[in-house]
Backbone as numpy.savetxt, mean C-alpha at the origin, in Angstrom:
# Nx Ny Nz CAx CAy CAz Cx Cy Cz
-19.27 15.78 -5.55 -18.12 15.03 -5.10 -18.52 13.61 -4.73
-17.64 12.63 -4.87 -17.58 11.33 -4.49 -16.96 11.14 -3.25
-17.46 9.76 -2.53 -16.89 9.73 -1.37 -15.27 9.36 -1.70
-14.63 8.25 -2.63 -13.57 8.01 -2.34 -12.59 10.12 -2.79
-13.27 10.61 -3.49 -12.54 12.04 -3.44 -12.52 12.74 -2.38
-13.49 12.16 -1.49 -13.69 13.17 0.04 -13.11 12.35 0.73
-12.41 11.44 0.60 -11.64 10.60 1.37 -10.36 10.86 1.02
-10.23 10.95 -0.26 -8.42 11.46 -0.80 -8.47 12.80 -0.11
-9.34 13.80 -0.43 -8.85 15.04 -0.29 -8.53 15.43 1.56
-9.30 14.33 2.54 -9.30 15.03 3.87 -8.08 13.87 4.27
-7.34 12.82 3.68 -6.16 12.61 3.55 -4.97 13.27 3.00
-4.81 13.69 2.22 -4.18 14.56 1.92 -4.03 16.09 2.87
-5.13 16.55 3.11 -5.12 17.73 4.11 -4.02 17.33 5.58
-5.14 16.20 5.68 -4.09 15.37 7.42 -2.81 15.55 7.18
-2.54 15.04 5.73 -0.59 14.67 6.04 -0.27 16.00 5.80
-0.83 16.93 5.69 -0.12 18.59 5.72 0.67 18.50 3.87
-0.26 18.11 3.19 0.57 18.00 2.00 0.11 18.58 0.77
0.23 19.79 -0.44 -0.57 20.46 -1.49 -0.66 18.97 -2.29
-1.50 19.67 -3.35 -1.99 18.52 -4.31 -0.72 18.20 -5.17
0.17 19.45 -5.24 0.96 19.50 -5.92 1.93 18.59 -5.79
2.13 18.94 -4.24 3.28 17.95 -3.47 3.20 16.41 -3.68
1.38 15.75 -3.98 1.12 14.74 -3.93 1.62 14.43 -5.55
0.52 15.43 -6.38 1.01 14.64 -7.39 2.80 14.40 -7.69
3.71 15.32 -7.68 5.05 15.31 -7.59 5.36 13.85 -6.74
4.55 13.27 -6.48 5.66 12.42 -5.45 4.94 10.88 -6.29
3.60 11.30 -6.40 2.94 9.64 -7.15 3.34 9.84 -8.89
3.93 10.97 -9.49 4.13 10.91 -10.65 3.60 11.16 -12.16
2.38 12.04 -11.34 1.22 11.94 -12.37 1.42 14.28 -12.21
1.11 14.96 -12.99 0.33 16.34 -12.90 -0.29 16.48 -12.06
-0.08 17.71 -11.96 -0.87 18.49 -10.78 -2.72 18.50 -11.11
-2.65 18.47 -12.31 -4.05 18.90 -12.93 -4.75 17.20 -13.06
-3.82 16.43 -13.74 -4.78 14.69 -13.30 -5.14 14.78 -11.59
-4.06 14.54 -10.38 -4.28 14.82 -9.01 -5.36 15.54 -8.91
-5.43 16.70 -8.97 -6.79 17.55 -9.03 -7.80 16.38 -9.66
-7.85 16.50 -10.50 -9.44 15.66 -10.93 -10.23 14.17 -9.82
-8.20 13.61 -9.51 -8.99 12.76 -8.72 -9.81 13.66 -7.19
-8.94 14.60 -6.51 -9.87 14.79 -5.63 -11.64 15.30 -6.30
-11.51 15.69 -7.42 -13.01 16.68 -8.00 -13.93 15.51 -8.05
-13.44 14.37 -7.84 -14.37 12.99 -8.57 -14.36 13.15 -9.48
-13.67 13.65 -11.03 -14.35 13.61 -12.32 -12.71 12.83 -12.69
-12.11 12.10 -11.94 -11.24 11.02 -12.76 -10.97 9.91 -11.92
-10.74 8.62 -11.86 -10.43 7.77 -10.67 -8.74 7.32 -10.71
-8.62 7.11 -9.76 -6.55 6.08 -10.26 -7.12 4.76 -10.17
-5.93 4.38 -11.43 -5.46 3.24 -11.32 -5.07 2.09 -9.87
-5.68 1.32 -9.77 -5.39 0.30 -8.83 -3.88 0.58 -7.72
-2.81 0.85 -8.80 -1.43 1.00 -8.59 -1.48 2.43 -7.62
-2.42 3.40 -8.65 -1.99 4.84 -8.16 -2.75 4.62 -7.15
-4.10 4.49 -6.69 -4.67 4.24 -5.17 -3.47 3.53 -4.16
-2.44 2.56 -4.43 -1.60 2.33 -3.59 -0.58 3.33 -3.22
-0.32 3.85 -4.15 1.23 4.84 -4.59 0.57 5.78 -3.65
-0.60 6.46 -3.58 -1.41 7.57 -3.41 -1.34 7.53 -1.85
-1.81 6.05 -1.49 -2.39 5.77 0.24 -0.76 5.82 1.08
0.33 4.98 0.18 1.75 5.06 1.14 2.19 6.54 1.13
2.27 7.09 -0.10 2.47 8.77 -0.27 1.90 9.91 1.11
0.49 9.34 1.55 -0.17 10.11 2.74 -0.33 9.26 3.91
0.19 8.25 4.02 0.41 7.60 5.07 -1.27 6.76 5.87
-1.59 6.49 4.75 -2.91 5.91 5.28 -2.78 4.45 4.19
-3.96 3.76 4.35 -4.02 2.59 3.56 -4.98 2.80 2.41
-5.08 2.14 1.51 -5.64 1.53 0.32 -7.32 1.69 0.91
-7.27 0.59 1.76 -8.89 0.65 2.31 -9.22 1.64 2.98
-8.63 2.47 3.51 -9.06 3.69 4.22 -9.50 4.58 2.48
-8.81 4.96 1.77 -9.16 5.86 0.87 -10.44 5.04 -0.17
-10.40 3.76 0.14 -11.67 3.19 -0.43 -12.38 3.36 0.21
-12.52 3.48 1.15 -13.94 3.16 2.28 -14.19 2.03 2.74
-13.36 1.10 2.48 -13.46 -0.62 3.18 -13.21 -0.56 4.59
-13.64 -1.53 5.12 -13.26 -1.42 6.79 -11.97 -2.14 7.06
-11.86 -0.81 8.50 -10.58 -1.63 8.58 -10.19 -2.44 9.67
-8.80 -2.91 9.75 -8.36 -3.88 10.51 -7.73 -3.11 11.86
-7.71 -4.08 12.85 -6.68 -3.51 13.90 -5.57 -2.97 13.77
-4.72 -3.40 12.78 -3.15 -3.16 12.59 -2.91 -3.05 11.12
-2.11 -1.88 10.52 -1.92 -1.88 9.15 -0.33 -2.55 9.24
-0.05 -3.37 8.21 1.05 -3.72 8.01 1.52 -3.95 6.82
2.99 -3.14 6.71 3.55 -2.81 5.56 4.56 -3.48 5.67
5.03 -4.27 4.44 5.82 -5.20 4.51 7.21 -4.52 4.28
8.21 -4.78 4.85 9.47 -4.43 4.99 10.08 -4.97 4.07
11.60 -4.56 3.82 12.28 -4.66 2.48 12.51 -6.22 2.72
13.12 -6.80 3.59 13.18 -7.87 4.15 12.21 -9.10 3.73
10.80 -8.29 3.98 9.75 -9.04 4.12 9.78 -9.68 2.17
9.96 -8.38 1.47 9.96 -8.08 0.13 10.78 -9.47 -0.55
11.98 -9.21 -0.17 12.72 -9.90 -0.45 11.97 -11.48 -0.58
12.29 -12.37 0.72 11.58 -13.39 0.59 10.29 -13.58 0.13
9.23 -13.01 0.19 8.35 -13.27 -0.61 8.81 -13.37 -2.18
9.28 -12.96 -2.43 9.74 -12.44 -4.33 10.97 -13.94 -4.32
11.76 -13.98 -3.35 12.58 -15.48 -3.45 11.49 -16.56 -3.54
10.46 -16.12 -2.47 9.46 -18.30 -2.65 8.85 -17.57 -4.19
8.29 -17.11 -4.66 7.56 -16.93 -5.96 8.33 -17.47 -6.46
10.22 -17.36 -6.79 10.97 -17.83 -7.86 10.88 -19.42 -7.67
10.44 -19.51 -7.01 10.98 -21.37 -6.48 9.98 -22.35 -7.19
10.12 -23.82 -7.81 9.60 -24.13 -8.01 8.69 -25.02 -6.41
7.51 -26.11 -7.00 7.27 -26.50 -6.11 7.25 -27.07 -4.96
8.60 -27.99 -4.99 9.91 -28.35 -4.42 10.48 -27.82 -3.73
10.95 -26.54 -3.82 11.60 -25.27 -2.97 11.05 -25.02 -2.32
9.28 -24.74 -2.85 8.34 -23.68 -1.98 8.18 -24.49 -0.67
7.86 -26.35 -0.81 7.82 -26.69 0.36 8.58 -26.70 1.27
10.02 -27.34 0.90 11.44 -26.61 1.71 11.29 -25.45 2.30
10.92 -24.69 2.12 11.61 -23.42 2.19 10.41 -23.08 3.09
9.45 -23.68 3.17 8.13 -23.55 4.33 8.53 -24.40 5.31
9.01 -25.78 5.15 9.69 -26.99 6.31 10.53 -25.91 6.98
11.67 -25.18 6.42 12.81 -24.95 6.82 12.00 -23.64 7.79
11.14 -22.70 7.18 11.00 -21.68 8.25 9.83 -21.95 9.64
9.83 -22.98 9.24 8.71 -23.32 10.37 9.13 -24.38 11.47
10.31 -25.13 10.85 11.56 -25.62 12.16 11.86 -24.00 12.91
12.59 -22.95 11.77 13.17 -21.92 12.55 12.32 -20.79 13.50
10.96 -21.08 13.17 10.13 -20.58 13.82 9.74 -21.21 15.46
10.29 -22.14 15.26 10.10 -23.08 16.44 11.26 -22.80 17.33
12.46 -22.72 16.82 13.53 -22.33 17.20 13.79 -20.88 17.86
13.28 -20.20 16.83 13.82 -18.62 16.98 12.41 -17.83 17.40
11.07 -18.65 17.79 10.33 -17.65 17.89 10.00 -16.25 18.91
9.36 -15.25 18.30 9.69 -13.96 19.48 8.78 -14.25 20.72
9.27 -13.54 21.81 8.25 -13.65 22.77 7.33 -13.04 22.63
């Protein structure tokens, strides 16, 4: 066994979830799922994400990277505007940084 498979598989155990359940939910067979915990297949970049929100842990936890104080998952909200400044040209992007950083001044939390 590999470590990132001994890292999927004692994630998966935590969230109380079969392999089955996992693969059913990331989209792949029961029998690919299996291989990744056996170490004899790895996921895709995508499926290590799909995989880590699916069991409620992060990306770097099932890699073995270290981690941070606080995991943070960006909200639909968050989604949104990010995906609006990408559309913008360069013009916008600065606007649209002027404009939230007046309102940050304005509206910031305690």
């Amino acid at each position: 066994m590999n470590d990132f498979a001994d890292r999927l598989k004692a994630a998966r155990r935590a969230a109380g979830m079969t392999q089955k359940e996992v693969a059913e939910k990331i989209g792949v067979a029961k029998s690919t799922y299996s291989l990744y915990e056996s170490g004899k297949r790895t996921p895709l970049v995508d499926g290590v994400k799909l995989i880590a929100k699916t069991l409620g842990v992060t990306a770097d936890e099932l890699l073995g990277l270290p981690q941070t104080d606080e995991v943070v998952w960006l909200s639909d909200n968050d989604s949104v505007i990010i995906s609006s400044y990408r559309n913008l040209n360069a013009d916008g992007r600065r606007r649209l940084l002027q404009y939230a950083e007046e309102l940050s001044k304005i509206y910031k939390k305690d």
